[in-house]
FITIKOL-681202 format. One record per atom (N, C-alpha, C): residue number from 1; atom name; x negated, y, z negated. Coordinates in steps of 0.1 Angstrom, whole numbers. Example, Ala and Ser with C-alpha at 12.3 -4.5 7.8 and 13.67 -1.06 7.14 Angstrom:
# FITIKOL-681202
nr  atom  east  north  up
1  N  -132  -57  -78
1  CA  -123  -45  -78
1  C  -132  -33  -78
2  N  -128  -22  -71
2  CA  -137  -11  -71
2  C  -129  0  -79
END
This chain:
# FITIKOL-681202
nr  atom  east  north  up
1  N  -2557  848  -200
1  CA  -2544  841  -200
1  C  -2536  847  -211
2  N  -2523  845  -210
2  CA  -2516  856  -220
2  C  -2512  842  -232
3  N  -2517  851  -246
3  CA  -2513  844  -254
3  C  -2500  832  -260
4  N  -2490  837  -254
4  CA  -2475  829  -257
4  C  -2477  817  -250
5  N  -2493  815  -239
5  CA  -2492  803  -234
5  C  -2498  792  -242
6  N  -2508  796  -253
6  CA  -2514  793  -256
6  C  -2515  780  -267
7  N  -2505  780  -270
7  CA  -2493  769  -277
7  C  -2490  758  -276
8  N  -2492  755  -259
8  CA  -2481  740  -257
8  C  -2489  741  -247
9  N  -2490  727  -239
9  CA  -2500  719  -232
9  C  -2503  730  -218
10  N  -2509  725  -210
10  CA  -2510  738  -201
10  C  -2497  734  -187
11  N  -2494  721  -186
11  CA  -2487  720  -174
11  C  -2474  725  -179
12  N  -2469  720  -192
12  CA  -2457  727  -191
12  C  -2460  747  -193
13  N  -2470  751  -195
13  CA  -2470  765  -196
13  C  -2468  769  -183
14  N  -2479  764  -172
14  CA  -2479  757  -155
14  C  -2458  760  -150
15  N  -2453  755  -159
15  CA  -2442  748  -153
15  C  -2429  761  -156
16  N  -2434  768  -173
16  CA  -2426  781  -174
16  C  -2435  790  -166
17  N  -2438  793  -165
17  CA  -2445  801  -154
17  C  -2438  801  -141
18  N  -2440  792  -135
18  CA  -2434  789  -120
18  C  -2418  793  -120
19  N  -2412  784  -132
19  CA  -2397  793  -132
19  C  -2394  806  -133
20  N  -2404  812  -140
20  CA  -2404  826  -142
20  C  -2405  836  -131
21  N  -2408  832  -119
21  CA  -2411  833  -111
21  C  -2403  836  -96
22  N  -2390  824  -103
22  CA  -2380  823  -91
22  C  -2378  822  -78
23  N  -2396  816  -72
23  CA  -2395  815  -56
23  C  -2408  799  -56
24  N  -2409  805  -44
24  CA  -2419  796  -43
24  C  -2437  795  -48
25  N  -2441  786  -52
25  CA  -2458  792  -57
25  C  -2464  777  -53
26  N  -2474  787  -49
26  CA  -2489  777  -46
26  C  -2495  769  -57
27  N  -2504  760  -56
27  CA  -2514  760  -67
27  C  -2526  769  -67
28  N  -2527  774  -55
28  CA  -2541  783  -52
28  C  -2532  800  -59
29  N  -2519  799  -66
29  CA  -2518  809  -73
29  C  -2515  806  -87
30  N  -2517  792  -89
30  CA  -2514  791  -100
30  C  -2530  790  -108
31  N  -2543  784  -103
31  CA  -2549  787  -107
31  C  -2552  799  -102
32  N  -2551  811  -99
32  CA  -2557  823  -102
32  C  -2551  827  -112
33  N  -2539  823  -119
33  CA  -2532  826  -130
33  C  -2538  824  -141
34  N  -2538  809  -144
34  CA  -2541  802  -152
34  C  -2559  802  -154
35  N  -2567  809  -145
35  CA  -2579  809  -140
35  C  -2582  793  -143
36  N  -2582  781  -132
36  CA  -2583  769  -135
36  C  -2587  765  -119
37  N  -2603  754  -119
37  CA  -2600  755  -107
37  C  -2586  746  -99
38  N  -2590  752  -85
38  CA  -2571  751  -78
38  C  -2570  736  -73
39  N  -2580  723  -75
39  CA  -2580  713  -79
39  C  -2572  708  -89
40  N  -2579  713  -101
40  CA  -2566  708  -110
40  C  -2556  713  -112
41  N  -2553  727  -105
41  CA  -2541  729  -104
41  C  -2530  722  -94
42  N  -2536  712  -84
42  CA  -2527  706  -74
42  C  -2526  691  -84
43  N  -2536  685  -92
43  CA  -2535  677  -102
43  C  -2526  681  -107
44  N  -2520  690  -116
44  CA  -2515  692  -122
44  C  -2498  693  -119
45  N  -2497  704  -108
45  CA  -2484  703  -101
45  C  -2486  687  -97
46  N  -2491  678  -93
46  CA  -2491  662  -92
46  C  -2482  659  -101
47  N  -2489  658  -111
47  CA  -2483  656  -126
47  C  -2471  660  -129
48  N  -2467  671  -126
48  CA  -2453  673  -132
48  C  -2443  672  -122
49  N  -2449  667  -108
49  CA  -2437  662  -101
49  C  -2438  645  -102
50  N  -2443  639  -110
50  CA  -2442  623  -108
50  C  -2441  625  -124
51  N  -2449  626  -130
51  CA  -2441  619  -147
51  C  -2434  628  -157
52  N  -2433  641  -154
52  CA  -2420  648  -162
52  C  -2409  652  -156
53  N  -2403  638  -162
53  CA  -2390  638  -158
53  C  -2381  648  -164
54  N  -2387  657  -173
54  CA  -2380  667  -179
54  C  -2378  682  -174
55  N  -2387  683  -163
55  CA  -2387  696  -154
55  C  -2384  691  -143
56  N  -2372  695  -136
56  CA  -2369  694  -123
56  C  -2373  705  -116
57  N  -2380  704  -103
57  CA  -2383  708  -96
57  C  -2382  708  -78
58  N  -2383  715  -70
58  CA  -2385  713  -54
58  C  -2397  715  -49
59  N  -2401  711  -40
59  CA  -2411  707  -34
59  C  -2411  711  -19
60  N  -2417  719  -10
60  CA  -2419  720  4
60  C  -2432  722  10
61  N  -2437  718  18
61  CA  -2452  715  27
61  C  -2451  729  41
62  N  -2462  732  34
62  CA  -2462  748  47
62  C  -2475  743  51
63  N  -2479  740  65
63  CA  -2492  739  71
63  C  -2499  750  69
64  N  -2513  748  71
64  CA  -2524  756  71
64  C  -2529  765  76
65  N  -2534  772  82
65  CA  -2538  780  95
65  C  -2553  777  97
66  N  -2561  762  91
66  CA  -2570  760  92
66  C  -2576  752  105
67  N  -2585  759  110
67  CA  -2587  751  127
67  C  -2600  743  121
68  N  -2598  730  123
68  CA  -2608  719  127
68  C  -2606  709  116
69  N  -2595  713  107
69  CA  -2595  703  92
69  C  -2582  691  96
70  N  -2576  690  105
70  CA  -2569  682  106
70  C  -2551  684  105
71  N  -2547  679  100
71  CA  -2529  684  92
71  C  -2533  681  81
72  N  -2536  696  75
72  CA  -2539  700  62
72  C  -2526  709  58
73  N  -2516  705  47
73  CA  -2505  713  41
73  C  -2505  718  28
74  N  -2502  727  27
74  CA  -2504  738  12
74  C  -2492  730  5
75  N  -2489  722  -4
75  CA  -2474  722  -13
75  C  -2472  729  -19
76  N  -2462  737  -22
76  CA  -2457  752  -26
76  C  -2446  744  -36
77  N  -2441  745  -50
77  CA  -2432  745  -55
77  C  -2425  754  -62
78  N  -2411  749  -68
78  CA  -2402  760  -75
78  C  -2395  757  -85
79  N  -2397  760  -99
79  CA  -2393  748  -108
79  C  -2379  758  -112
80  N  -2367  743  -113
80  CA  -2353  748  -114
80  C  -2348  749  -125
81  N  -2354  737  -138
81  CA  -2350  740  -148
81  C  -2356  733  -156
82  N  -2357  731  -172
82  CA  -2370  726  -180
82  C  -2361  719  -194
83  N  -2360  709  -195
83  CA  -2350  707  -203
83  C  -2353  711  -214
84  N  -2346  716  -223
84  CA  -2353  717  -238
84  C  -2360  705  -252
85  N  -2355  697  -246
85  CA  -2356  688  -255
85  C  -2369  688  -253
86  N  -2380  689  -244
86  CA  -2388  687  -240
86  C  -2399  699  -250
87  N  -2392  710  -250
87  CA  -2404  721  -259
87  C  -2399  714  -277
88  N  -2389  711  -277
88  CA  -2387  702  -291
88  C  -2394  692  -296
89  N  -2394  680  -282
89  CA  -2404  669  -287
89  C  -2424  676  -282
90  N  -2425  685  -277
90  CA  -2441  688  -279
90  C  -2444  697  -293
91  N  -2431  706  -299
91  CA  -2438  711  -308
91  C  -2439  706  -321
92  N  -2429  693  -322
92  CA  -2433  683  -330
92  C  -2447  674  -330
93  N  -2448  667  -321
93  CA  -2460  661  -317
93  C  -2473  675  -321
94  N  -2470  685  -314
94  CA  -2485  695  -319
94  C  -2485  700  -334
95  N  -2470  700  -341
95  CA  -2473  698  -355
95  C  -2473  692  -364
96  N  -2474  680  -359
96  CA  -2477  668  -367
96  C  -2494  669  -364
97  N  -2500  669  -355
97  CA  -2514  667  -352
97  C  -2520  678  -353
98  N  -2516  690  -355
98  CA  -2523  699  -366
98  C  -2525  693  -384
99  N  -2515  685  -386
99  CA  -2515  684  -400
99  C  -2526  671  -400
100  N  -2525  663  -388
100  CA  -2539  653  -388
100  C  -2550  653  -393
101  N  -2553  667  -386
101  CA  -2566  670  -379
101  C  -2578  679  -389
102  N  -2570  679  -402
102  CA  -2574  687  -410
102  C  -2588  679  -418
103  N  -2596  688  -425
103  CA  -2613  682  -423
103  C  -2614  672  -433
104  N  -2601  674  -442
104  CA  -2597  664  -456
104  C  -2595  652  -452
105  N  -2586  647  -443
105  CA  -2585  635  -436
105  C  -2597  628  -429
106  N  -2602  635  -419
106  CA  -2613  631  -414
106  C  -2625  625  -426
107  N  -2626  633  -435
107  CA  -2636  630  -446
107  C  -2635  618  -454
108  N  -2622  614  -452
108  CA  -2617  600  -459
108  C  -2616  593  -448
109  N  -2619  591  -434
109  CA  -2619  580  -424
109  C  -2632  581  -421
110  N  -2645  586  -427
110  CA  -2656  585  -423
110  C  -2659  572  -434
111  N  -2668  564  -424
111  CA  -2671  551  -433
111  C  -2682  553  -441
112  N  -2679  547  -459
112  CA  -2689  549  -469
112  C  -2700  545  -464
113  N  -2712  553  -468
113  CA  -2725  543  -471
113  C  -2735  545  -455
114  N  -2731  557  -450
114  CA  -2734  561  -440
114  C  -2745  572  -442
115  N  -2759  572  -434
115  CA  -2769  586  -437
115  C  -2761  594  -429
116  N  -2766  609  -430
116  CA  -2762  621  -420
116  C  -2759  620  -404
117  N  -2773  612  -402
117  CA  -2771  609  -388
117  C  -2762  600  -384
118  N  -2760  592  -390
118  CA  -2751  582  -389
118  C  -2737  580  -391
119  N  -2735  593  -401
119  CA  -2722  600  -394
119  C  -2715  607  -389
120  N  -2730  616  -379
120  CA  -2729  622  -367
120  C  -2723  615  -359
121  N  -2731  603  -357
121  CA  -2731  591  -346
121  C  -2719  592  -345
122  N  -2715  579  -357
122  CA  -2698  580  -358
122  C  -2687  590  -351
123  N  -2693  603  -357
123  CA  -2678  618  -354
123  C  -2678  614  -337
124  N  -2692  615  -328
124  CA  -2696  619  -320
124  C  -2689  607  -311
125  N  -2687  593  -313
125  CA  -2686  585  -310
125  C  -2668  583  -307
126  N  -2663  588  -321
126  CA  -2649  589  -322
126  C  -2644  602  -312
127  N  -2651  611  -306
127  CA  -2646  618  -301
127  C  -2649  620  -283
128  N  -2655  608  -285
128  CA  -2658  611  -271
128  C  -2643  596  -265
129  N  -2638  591  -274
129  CA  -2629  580  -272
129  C  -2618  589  -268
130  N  -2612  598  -271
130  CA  -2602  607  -269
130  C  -2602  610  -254
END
């Protein structure tokens, strides 16, 4: 995957991508893009057509040519335009939580009086909550 994506979350990468594109795209090409399977790539296009209201998009349903699966339809979309405010409030949010995440902070929210293992436990415990 090319590094300029590497930056900001993957749907909106998902989403410049598609614009860049200027037609219509599958998710069965957007995971070959993104190499992701093409499940979460239809999750994903899900996602950015119901809660980001910041990329407007179209949407159209092309049937399958699949014999015995029923009315099975590909959704193909084509993103129109991405507001900006939108890459403003993510690269705030990702640099603020780089400055989080640093091993100085963590080292002062680990609770005193803890053995090794025990504040394995802890890390392992706090990160599986995420």
């Amino acid at each position: 995957m090319c590094e300029e994506y590497m930056n900001k979350p993957l749907y909106l990468s998902i989403a410049d991508w598609v614009q860049e594109q200027e037609r219509w795209v599958s998710a069965k090409e957007i995971a070959k893009k993104f190499d992701i399977p093409q499940c979460n790539a239809i999750n994903i296009v899900s996602y950015i057509l119901s809660d980001v209201k910041e990329i407007e998009c179209e949407t159209k349903s092309v049937p399958n040519q699949l014999e015995g699966r029923g009315c099975q339809c590909q959704r193909m979309i084509k993103v129109s335009h991405i507001d900006p405010q939108l890459y403003s409030r993510i690269k705030g949010h990702i640099q603020g939580k780089s400055s989080q995440s640093s091993p100085e902070k963590l080292a002062t929210m680990i609770p005193h009086g803890l053995n090794h293992e025990q504040k394995w436990q802890w890390m392992l415990s706090k990160s599986q909550r995420r």
